[in-house]
C-alpha positions as CSV (number, residue, x, y, z in Angstrom):
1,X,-36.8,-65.8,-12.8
2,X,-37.6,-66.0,-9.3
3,X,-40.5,-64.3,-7.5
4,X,-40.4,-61.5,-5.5
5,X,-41.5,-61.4,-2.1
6,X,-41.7,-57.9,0.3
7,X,-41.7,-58.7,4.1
8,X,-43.3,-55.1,5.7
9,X,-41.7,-54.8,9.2
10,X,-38.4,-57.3,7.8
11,X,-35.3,-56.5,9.6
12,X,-36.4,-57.6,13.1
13,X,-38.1,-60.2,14.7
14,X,-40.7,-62.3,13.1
15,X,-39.9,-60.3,9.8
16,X,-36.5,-60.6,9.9
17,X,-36.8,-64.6,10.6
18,X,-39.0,-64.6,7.2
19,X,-37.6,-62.2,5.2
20,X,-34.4,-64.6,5.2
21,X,-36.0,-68.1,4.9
22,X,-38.0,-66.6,1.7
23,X,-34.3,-65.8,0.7
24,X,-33.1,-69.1,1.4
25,X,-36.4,-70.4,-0.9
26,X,-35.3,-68.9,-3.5
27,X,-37.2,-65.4,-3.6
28,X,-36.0,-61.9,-4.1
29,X,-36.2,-60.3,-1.0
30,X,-37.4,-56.8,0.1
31,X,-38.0,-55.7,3.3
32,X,-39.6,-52.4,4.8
33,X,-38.8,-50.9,7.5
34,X,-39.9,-47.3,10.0
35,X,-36.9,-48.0,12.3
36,X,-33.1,-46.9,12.4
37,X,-31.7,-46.8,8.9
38,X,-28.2,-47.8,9.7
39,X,-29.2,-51.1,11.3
40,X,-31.9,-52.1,8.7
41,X,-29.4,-50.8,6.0
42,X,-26.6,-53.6,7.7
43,X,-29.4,-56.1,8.1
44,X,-30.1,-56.0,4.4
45,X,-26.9,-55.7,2.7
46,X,-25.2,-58.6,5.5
47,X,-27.8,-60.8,3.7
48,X,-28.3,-60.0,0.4
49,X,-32.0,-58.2,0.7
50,X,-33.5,-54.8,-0.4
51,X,-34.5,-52.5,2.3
52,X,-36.8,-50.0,1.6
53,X,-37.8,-47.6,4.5
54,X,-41.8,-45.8,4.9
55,X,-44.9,-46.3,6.9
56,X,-47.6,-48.7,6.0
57,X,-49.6,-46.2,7.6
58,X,-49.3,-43.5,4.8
59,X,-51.0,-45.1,1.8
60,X,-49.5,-42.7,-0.7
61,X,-45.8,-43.6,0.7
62,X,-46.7,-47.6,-0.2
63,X,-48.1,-46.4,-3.7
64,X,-44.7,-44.9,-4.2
65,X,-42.8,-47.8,-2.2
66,X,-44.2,-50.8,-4.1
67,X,-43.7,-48.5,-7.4
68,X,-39.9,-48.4,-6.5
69,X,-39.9,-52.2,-5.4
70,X,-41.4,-53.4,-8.8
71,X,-39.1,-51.0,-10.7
72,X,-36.0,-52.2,-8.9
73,X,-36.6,-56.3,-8.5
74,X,-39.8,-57.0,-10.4
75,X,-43.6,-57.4,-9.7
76,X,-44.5,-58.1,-6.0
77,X,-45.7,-61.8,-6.5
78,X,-45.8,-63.0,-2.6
79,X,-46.9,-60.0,0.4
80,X,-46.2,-60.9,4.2
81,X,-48.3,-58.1,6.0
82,X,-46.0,-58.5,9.1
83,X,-45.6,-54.9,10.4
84,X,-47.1,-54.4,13.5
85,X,-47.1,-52.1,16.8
86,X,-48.5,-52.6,20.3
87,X,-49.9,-49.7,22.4
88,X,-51.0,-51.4,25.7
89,X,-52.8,-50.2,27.9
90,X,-56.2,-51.0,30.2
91,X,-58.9,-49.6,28.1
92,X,-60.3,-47.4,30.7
93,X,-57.0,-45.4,30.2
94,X,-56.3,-45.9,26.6
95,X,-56.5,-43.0,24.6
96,X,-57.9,-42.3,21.3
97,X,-54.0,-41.8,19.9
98,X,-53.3,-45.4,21.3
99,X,-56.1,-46.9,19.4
100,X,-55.3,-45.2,16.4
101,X,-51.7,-45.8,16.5
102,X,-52.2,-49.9,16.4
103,X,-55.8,-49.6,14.1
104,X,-53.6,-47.6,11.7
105,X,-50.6,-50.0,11.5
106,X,-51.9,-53.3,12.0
107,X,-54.9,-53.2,10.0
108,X,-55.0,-50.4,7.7
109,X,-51.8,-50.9,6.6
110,X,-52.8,-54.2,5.4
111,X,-55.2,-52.5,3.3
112,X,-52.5,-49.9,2.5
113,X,-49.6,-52.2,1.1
114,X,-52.0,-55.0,-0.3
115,X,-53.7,-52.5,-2.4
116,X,-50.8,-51.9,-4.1
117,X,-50.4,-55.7,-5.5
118,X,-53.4,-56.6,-5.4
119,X,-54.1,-55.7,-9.3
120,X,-51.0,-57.1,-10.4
121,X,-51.5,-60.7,-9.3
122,X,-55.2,-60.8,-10.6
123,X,-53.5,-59.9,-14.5
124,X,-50.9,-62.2,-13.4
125,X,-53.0,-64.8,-12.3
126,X,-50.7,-65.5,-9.0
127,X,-50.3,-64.1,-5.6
128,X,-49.9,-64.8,-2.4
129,X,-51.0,-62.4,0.7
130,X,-49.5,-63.7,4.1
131,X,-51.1,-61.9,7.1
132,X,-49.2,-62.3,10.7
133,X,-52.2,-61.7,13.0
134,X,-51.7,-63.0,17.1
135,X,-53.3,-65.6,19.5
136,X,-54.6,-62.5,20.7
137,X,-56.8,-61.8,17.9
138,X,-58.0,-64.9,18.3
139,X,-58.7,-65.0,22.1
140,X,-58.3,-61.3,23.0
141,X,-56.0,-60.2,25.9
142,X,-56.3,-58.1,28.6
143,X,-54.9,-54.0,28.6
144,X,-54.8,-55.1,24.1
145,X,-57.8,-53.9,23.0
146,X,-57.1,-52.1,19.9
147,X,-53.8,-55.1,19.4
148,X,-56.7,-57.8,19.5
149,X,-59.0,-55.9,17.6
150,X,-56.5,-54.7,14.8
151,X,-55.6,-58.5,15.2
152,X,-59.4,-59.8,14.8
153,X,-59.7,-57.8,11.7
154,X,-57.0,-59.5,10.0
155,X,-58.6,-62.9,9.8
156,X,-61.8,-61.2,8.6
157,X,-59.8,-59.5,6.0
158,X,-58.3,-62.8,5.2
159,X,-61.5,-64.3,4.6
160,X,-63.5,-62.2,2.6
161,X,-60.7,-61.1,0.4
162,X,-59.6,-64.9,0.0
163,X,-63.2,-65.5,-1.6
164,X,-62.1,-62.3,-4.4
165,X,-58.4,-63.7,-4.8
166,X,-59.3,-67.3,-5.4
167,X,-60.1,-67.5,-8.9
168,X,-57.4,-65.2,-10.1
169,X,-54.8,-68.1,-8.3
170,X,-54.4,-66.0,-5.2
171,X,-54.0,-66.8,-1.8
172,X,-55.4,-64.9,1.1
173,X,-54.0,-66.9,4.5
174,X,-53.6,-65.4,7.8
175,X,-51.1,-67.0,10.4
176,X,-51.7,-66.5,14.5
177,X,-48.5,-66.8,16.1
178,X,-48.5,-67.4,20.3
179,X,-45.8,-66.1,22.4
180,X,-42.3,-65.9,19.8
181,X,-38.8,-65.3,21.4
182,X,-38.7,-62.0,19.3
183,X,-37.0,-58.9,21.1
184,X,-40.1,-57.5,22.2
185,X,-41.4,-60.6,24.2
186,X,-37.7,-60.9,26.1
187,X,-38.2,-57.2,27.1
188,X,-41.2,-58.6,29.0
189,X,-40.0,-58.6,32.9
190,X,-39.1,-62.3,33.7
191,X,-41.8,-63.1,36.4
192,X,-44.3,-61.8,33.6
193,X,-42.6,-64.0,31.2
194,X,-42.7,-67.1,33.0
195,X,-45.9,-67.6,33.5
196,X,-46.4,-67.0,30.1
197,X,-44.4,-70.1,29.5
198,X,-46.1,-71.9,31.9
199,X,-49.1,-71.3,29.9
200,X,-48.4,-72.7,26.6
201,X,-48.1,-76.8,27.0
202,X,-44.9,-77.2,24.6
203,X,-43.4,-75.4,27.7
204,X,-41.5,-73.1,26.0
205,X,-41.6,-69.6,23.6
206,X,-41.9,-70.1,20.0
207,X,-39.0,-69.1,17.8
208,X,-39.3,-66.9,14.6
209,X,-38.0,-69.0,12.4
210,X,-40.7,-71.5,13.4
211,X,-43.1,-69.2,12.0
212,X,-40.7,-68.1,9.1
213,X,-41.3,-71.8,8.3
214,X,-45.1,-71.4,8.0
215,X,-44.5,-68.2,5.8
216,X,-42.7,-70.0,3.1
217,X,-45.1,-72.9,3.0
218,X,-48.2,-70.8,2.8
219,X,-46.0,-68.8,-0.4
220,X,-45.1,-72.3,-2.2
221,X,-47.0,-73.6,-5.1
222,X,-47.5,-76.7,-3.2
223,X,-50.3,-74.3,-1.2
224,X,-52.1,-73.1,-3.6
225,X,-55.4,-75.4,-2.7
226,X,-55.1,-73.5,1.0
227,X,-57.3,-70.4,0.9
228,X,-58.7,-68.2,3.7
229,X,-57.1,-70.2,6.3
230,X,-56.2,-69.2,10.2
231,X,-52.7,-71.2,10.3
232,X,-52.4,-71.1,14.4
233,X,-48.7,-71.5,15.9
234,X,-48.9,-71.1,19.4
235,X,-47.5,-74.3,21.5
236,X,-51.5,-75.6,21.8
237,X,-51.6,-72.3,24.2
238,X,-55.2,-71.5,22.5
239,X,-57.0,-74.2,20.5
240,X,-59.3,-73.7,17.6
């Protein structure tokens, strides 16, 4: 039977990108979702995937969410921690909300939704956890504070929780993405944009499917030896 995969923040951008290459693995597919209903709903049934719609945020509403997913499709076997917000702002004017905002969904929802698995791939003796994190928790980035620091705390949540997972057979791997043609980064006002490009020495965005790509491999049995790893994809923009 094939394994079942959940994509948090799915039906756009980098989530969307992955949510359908898992599909095109092999997996069963389901994607989460805070957004508009009726174009997540479209997303999912145009491509054969299960949409289920709460906020990483609450941990009570992924209790319930993951309960559904493993009643509908089966236990969650692979976890891409993708959903993520940005609150910029300089940090002399960044308020308490704004730093709660991003600390809420891009790091303790990670706790939130990999709580939920997390027990049923130790008995199962498989999992794999796939956390999108940013060039910009690596290197920070100006007016992204709490982004780099919600970032940051992914790869040390990656990590230590790899070292716990390991000899249950479950991965912990964190991927750092650079600048991805998603729809936020075209929002970005050309002139901004372009020397953003200028930037990154492959001389161009990166697309989502590019990091879809690194998804499925990090899922795959044939990465089972990889563990704890920062898998950077940025155009050699920031080298570690």
């Amino acid at each position: 039977m094939a394994r079942v995969a959940v994509v948090t923040g799915g039906t756009r951008g980098i989530g969307a990108a992955t949510a359908l290459a898992l599909r095109e693995a092999g997996y069963r597919v389901a994607v989460t979702f805070v957004g508009s209903v009726e174009a997540s709903a479209e997303f999912a049934n145009r491509h054969g995937l299960s949409a289920y719609r709460w906020s990483v945020t609450d941990y009570e509403a992924c209790v319930k969410g993951i309960a559904q997913i493993e009643a509908d499709l089966g236990p969650v076997e692979v976890l891409v921690n993708n959903a993520g917000i940005t609150r910029d702002a300089m940090f002399h004017k960044m308020t308490p909300e704004a730093w709660h905002q991003v600390i809420d969904t891009n790091l303790t929802g990670v706790f939130n939704m990999t709580h939920q698995v997390w027990g049923g791939m130790r008995e199962r003796g498989f999992g794999r956890v796939i956390n999108i994190s940013s060039i910009n928790g690596q290197k920070g980035q100006i007016g992204q504070v709490n982004y780099s620091a919600a970032k940051a705390g992914l790869i040390g949540f990656t990590k230590a929780l790899a070292q716990e997972g390991a000899r249950f057979g479950i991965t912990v791997n964190t991927i750092c993405p650079g600048y991805v043609a998603t729809e936020m980064v075209r929002a970005v006002p050309e002139q901004v944009l372009q020397k953003i490009v200028d930037q990154i020495p492959v001389g161009r965005l990166g697309e989502p499917e590019e990091i879809a790509r690194c998804v499925t491999f990090l899922a795959s049995d044939e990465a089972g030896f990889i563990t704890g790893s920062t898998l950077t994809a940025n155009g050699g923009q920031y080298l570690v």
